[in-house]
N, C-alpha and C positions, 0 to 999 in steps of 0.2 A: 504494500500500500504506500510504503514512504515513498519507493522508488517511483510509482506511477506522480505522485505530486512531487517527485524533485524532478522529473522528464516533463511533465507539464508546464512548471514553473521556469524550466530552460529554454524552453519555445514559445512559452508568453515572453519573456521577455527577449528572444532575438526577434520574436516579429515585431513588439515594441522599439526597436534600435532600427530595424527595417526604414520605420516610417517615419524619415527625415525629411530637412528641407532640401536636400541633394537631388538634381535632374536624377534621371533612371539614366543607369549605364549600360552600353552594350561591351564587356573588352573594357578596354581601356576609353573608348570613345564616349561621348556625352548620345545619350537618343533624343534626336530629335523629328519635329513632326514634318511635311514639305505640305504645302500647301498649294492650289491649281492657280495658275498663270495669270490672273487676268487680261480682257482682253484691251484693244490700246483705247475703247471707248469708256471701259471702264476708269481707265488712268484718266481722262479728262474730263471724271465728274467732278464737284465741288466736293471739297472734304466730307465726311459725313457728319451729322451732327450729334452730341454727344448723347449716350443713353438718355433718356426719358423726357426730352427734351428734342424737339424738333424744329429744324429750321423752319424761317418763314421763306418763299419764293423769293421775296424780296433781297434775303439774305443769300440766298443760293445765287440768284443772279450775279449780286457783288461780289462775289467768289468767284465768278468766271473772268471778271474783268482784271484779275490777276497773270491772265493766259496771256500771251502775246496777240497785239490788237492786227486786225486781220486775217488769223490762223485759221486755218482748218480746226484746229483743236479748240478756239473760245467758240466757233460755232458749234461746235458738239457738244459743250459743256452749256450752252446755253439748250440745244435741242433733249438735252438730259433733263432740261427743268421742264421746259415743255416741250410734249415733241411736236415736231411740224404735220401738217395738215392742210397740203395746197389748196386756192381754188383758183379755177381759170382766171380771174379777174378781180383780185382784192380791191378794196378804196384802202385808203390812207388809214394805217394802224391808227383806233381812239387809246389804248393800252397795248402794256407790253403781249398781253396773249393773244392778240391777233396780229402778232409780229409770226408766229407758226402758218398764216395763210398763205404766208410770201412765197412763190417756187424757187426766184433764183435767188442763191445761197448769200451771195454780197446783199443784195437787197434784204434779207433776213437778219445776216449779221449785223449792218446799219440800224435798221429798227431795234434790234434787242441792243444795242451799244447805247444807241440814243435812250430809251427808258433808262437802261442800267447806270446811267451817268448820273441821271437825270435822279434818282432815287438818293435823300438823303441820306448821311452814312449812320448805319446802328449804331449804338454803342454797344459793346462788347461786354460781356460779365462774365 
């Protein structure tokens, strides 16, 4: 009986010394996890905004105008907040989301530059 509680008591306590703040090793090596690729639209969204707390459009927009001005890439990071949705014949954008009817892309980019400037800057918390 003593032996079954000192064998017990020997593997409580290496499982106890187990569970450290140490990564898991493989060998000699650290394990670590890989993660899938994103793709390059995904790299030109706006940052994400922090758990439980969500950005406004507003702020997502000013987050684009960080991209270099005329890129392919500030237009994608703007069509990430809205996406486009031509029609044959827009009138003149009243607001930034019907900057999405425009077909050609410099014409889209303009409108959503011109609002995004045009939007007072948040303050930050």
């Amino acid at each position: 009986m003593r032996m079954i509680l000192a064998v017990a008591a020997v593997l409580y306590s290496a499982s106890a010394f187990a569970q450290t703040d140490k990564p898991p090793m493989v060998g000699d090596k650290q394990l670590v996890q890989v993660k899938p690729k994103g793709t390059k639209e995904a790299a030109a969204k706006p940052a994400a905004a922090p758990k439980g707390k969500p950005q406004s459009i507003a702020a997502r927009l000013q987050a684009c105008l960080d991209l270099d001005d005329g890129t392919k890439d500030r237009l994608n990071c703007y069509d990430a907040v809205i996406a486009p949705a031509p029609k044959p014949k827009p009138a003149k954008a009243k607001g930034y989301a019907d900057c999405r009817f425009f077909k050609e892309e410099d014409e889209r980019l303009a409108c959503f530059n011109g609002f995004a400037e045009s939007i007072p800057k948040l303050p930050k918390t």
